[in-house]
C-alpha positions as CSV (number, residue, x, y, z in Angstrom):
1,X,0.0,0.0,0.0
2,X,1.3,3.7,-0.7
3,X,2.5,5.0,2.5
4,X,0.4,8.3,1.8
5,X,-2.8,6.3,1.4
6,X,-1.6,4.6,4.1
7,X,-1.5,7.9,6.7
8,X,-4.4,9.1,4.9
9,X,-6.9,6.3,6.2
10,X,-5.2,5.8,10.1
11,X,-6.3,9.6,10.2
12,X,-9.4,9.2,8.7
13,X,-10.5,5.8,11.1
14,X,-8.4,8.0,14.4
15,X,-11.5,10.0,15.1
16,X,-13.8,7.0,14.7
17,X,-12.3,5.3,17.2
18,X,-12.1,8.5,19.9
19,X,-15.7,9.2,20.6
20,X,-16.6,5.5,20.4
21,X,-14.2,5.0,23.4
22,X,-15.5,8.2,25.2
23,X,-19.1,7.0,24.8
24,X,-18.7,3.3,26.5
25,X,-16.9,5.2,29.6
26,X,-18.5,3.6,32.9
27,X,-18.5,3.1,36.4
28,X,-18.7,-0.5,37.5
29,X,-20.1,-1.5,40.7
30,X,-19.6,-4.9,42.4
31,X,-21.8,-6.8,44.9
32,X,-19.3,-6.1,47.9
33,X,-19.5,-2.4,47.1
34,X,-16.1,-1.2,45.1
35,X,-16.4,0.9,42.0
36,X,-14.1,0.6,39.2
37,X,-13.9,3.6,36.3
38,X,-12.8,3.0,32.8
39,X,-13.7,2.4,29.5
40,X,-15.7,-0.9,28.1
41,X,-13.6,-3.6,25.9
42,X,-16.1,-6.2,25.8
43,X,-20.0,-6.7,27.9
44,X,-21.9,-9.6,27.3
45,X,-24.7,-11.9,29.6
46,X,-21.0,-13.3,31.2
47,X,-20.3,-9.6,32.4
48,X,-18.1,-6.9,31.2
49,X,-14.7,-6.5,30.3
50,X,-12.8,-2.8,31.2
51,X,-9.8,-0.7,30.1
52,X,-9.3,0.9,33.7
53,X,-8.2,4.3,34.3
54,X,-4.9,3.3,35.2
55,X,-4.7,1.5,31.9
56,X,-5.3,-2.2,33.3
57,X,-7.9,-4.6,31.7
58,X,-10.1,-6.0,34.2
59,X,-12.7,-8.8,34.1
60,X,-15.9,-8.9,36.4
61,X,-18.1,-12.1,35.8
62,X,-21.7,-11.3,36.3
63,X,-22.2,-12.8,39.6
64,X,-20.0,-10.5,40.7
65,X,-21.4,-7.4,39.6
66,X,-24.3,-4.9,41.0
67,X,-24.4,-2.5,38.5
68,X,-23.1,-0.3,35.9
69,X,-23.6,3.6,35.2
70,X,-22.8,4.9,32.4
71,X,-21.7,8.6,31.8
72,X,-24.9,9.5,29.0
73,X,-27.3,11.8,30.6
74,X,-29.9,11.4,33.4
75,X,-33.8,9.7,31.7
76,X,-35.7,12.7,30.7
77,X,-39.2,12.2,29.1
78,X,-39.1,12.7,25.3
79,X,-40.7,15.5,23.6
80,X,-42.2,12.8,20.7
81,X,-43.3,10.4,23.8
82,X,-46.9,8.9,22.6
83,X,-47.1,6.1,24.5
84,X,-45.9,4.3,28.2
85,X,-46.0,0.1,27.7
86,X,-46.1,-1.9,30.6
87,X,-45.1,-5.5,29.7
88,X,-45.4,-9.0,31.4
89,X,-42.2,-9.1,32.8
90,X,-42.0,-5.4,34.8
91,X,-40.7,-3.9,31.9
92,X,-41.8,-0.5,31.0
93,X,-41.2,0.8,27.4
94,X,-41.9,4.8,26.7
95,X,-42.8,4.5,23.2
96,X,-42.9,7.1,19.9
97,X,-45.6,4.7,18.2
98,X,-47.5,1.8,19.3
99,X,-49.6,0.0,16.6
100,X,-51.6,-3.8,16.3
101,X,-51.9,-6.1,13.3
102,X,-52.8,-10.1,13.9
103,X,-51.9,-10.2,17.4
104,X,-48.3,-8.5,17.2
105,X,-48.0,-5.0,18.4
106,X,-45.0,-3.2,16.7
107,X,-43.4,-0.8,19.0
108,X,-41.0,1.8,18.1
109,X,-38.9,3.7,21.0
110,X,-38.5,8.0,20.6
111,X,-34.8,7.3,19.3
112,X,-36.1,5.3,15.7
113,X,-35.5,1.9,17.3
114,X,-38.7,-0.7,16.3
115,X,-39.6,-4.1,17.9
116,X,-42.5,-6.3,17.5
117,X,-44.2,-8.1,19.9
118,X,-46.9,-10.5,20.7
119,X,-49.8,-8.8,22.6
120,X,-49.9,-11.5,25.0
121,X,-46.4,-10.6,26.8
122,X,-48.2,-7.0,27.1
123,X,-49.8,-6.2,30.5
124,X,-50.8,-2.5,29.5
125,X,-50.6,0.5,27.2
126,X,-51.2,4.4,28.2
127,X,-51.6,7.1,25.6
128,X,-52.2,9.9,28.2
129,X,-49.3,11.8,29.5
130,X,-48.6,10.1,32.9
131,X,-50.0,12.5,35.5
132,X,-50.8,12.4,39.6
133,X,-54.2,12.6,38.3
134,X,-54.5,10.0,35.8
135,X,-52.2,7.7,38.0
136,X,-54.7,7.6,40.5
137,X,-57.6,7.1,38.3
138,X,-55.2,4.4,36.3
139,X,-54.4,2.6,39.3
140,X,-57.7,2.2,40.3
141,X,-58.6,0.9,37.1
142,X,-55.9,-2.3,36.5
143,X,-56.6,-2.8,40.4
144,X,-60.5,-4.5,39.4
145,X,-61.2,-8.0,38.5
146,X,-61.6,-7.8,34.8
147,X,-63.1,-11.3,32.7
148,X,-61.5,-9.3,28.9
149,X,-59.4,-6.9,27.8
150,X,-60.0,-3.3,28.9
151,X,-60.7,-0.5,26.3
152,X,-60.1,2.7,28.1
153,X,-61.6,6.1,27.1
154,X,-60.5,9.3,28.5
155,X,-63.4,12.4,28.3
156,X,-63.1,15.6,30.6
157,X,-60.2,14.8,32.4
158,X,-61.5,11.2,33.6
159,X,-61.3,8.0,32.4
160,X,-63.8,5.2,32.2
161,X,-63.9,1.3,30.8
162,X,-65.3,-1.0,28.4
163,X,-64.8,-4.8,28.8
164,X,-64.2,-6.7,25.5
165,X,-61.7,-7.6,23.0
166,X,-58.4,-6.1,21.9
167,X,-57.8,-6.5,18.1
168,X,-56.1,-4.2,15.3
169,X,-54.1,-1.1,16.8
170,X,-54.0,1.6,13.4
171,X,-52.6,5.0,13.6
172,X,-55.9,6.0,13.6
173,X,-58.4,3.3,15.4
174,X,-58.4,1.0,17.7
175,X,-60.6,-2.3,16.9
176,X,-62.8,-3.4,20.1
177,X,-64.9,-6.2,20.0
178,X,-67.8,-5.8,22.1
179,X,-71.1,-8.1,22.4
180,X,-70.1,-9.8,19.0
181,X,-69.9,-6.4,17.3
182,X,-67.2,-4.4,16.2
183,X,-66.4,-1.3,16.8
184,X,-63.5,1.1,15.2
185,X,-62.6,3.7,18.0
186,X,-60.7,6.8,17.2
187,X,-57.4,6.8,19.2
188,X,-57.7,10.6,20.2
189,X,-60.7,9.0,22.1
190,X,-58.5,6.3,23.9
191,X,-56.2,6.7,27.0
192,X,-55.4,3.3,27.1
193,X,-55.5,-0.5,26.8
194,X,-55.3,-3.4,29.5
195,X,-54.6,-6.7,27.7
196,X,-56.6,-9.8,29.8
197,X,-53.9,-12.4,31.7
198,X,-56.3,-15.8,32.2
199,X,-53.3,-17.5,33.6
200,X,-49.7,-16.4,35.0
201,X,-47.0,-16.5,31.9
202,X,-43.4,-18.3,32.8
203,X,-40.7,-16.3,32.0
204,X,-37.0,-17.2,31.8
205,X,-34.7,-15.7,34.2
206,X,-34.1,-12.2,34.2
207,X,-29.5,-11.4,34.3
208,X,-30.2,-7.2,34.7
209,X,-32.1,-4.5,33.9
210,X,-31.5,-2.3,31.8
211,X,-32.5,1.5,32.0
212,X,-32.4,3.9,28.7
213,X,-32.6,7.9,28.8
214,X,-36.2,8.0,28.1
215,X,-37.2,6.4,31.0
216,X,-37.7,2.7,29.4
217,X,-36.7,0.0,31.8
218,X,-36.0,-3.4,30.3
219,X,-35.9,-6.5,32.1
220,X,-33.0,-8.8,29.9
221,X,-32.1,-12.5,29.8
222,X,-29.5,-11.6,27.2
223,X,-27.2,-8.7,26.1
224,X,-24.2,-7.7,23.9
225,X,-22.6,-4.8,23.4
226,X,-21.0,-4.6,19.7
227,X,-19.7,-1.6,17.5
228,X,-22.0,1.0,19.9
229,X,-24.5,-0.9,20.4
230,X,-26.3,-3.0,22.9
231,X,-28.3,-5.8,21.8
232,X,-30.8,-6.7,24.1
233,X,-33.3,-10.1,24.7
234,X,-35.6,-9.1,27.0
235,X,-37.6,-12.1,29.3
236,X,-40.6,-10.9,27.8
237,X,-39.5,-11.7,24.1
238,X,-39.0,-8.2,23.7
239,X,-35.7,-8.2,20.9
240,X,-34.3,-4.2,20.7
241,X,-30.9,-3.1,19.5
242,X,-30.0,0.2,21.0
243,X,-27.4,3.1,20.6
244,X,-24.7,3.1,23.4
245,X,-25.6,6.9,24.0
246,X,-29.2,5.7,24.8
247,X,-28.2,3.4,27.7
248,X,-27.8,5.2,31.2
249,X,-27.2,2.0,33.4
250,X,-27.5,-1.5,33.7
251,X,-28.2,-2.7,37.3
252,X,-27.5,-7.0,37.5
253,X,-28.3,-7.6,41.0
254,X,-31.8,-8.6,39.9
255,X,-30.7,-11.6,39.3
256,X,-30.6,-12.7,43.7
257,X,-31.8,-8.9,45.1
258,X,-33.5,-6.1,43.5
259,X,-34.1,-2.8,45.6
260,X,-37.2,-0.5,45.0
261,X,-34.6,2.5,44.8
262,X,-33.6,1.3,41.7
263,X,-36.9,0.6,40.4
264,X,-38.9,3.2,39.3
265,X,-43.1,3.1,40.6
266,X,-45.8,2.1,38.2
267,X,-47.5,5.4,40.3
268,X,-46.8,7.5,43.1
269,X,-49.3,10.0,44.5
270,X,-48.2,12.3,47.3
271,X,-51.2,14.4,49.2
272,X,-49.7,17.1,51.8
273,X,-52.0,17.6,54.8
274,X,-51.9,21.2,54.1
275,X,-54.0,21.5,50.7
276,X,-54.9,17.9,50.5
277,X,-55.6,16.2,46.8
278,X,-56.0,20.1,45.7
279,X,-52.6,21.4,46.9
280,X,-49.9,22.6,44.1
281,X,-47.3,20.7,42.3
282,X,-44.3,22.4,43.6
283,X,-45.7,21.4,47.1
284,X,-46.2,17.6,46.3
285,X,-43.2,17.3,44.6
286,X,-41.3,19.0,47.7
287,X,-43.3,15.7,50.0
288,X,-42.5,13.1,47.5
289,X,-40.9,10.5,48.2
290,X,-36.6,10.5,48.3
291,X,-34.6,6.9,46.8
292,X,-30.9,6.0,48.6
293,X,-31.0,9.7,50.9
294,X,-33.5,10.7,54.0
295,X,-36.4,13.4,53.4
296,X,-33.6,16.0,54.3
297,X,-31.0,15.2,52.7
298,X,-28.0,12.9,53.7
299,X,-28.5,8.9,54.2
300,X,-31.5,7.2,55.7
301,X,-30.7,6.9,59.6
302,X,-32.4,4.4,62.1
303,X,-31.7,3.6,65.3
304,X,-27.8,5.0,64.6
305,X,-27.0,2.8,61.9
306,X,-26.8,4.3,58.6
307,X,-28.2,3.0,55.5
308,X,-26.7,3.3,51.6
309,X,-30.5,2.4,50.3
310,X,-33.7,2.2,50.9
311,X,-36.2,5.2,50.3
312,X,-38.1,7.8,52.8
313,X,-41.4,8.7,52.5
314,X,-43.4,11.2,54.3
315,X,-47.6,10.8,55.0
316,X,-49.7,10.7,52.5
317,X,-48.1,9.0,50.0
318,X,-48.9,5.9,47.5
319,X,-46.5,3.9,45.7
320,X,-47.4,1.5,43.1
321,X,-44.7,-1.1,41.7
322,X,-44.8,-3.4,39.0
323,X,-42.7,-6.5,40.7
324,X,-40.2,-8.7,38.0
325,X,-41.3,-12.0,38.1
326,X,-39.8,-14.5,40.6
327,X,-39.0,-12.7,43.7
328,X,-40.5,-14.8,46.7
329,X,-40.3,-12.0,49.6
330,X,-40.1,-8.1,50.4
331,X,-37.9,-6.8,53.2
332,X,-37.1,-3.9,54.7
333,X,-36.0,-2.3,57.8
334,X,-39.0,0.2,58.4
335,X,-39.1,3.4,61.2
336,X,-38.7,7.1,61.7
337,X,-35.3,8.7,60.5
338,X,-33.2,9.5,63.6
339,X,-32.9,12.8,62.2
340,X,-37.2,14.2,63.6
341,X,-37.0,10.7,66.5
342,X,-38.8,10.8,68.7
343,X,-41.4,12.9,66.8
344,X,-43.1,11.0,63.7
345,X,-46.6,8.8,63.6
346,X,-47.6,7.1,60.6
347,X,-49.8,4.3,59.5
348,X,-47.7,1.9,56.9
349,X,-50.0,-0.6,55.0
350,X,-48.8,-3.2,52.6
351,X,-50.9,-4.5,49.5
352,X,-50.5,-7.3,47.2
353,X,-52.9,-7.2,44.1
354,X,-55.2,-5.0,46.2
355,X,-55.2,-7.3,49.3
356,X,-53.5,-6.1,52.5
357,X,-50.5,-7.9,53.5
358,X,-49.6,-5.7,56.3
359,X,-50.9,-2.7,58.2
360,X,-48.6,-1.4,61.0
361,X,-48.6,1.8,63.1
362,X,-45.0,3.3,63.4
363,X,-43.6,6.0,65.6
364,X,-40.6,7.8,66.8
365,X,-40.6,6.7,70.3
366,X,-40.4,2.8,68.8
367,X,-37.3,0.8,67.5
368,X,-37.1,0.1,63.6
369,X,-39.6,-3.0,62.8
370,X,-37.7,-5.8,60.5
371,X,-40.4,-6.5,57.8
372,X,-40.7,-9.7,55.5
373,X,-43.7,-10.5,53.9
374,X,-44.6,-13.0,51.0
375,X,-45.0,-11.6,47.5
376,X,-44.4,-15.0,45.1
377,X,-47.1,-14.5,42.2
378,X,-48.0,-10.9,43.5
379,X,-48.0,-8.5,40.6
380,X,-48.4,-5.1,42.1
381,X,-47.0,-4.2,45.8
382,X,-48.5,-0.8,47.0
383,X,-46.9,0.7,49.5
384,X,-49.2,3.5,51.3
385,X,-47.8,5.8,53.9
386,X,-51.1,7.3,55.8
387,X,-51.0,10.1,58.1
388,X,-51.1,9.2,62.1
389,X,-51.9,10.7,65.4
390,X,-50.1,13.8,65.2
391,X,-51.0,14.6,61.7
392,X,-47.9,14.8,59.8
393,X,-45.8,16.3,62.3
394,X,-42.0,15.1,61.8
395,X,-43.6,11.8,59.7
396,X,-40.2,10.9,57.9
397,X,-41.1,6.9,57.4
398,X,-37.4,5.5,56.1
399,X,-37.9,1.9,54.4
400,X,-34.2,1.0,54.8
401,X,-32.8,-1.4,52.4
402,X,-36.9,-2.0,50.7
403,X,-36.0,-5.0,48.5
404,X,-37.2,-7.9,46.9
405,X,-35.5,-11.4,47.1
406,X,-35.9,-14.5,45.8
């Protein structure tokens, strides 16, 4: 080869190579808590391969690892958002386009990536912004019995229900049957679909979860990282490849242990006693609740230990998860942060699917309560934090360490 054409293409391929580096930088996290930094060589479902900053290649197996953060930039809702996806498996998809034909929905993310998948590993599908009002109403909704699929129809800032069946999904209508008729509904009419579960679906083992910068959270049984981008097999059947600069991090200790920090609710309604359900949203947002630091600032405290995770809440406030599949048991270390003891008085009730697991009254003057309850086959935990005695006076309710486990 001439030496010119030679230099010619190594300078052409050097600035390739640069910003391909730059955008796989990460911080790995293992299980017994030590963060590496560097650069990615190689991540697959065996774990991930990494040029260290001190220029060392280093190799952490899965089973070793808790997470990794990438440097792209925090998940902030897409302007061309048009609809949220909750599938079978706890995954939750924020989605550019959502259409039906024979059974197969086609999905395509707000950075051009597409997927198709069968309708039956789909739990639900929103077309209405998500809002603290429309949570509520939403929540209320998926929470009844239902014997079909659910056609939702928003009017006047409510929502309300038909019971039928699902078919086509068009840009433009959505085909119900109902009573052995037909009937083509115009999708500005529709807030949303809930597809009909007759039986629980079996789904192979999730290795991590993956979590995109539009908010998506994908639960994976396989992925591979190759020329910028990941490759992902979701449990659900879900098959998406995805730019690099989309992914934000990839927690793996789902696998044993998943904390609720990390996941993000399905809904979360906070009411201030001051204003109730009609105070402002600067005010509920200031009440909400706080993941991995205490209501004011700093880590969760109880009882003088200190706690890296977990999340505080203050009364009233809701929280509705979506669980993964095969987690047998929710923990946590539950009481008032030592930071307002011995003031604080709330009422903490558990629900499974709607049906109380637990309903305990917690104060500052008492030690933190250990709680394990049974969630195999439970869906949706709710978690509602209710005011007590003293109204909500110092109620600063830390869940230390709130996790699932199998």
């Amino acid at each position: 080869m001439n030496i010119t054409v030679f230099i010619t293409l190594v300078a052409l391929a050097a600035p390739i190579e640069a910003p391909l580096a730059a955008a796989q930088r990460v911080t790995v996290e293992t299980a017994d808590g030590a963060t590496t930094r560097g650069t990615i060589v190689s991540l697959d479902a065996a774990g991930v391969v990494l040029r260290t900053d001190n220029d060392k290649k280093q190799t952490f197996k899965r089973a070793q690892l808790r997470r990794i953060t990438t440097t792209n930039e925090k998940a902030s809702p897409p302007e061309n958002a048009a609809a949220w996806i909750d599938l079978v498996d706890g995954s939750r998809l924020v989605a550019s386009a959502y259409t039906v034909a024979a059974g197969k929905a086609t999905i395509t993310l707000p950075s051009g990536e597409s997927t198709q998948l069968s309708t039956r590993n789909i739990d639900s599908v929103r077309f209405t912004a998500p809002s603290e009002e429309f949570n509520k109403q939403w929540q209320e909704l998926i929470e009844d019995q239902s014997e079909g699929d659910l056609l939702v129809i928003g009017k006047n800032g409510s929502i309300d229900r038909l019971e039928g069946v699902l078919h086509d999904v068009t840009t433009e209508r959505v085909h119900f049957v109902l009573e052995d008729r037909t009937f083509k509904v115009r999708r500005t009419k529709v807030a949303g679909l809930v597809y009909h579960r007759s039986a629980a679906i079996k789904l192979p083992e999730t290795i991590c979860r993956v979590s995109l910068a539009d908010g998506s959270q994908l639960a994976a049984q396989s992925i591979a990282l190759n020329q910028g981008k990941l490759s992902i097999d979701g449990t659900s059947g879900l098959k998406l490849i995805v730019p690099w600069s989309q992914i934000r991090r990839i927690d793996f200790a789902e696998s044993n242990v998943v904390y609720l920090s990390d996941l993000d609710p399905q809904s979360s309604q906070s009411t201030p006693f001051i204003g109730g359900a009609k105070s402002s949203v600067a005010l509920t947002n200031a009440t909400g609740p706080r993941k991995d630091a205490a209501i004011e600032g700093g880590p969760l405290r109880l009882g003088g230990k200190t706690y890296s995770k977990g999340l505080a809440i203050r009364s009233r406030t809701q929280l509705v998860y979506r669980l993964p599949s095969g987690f047998r048991r929710f923990k946590t270390t539950a009481g008032i942060d030592d930071a307002v003891r011995p003031g604080g008085n709330v009422e903490l009730t558990l629900l499974a699917d709607g049906k109380q697991l637990l309903r305990t009254t917690i104060t500052g003057e008492d030690d933190p309560q250990v709680i394990s309850v049974d969630v195999r086959g439970v869906v949706r935990l709710t978690i509602l934090v209710d005011f007590g005695k003293d109204q909500d006076v110092a109620d600063h309710l830390d869940l230390a360490e709130a996790r699932l486990t199998k």
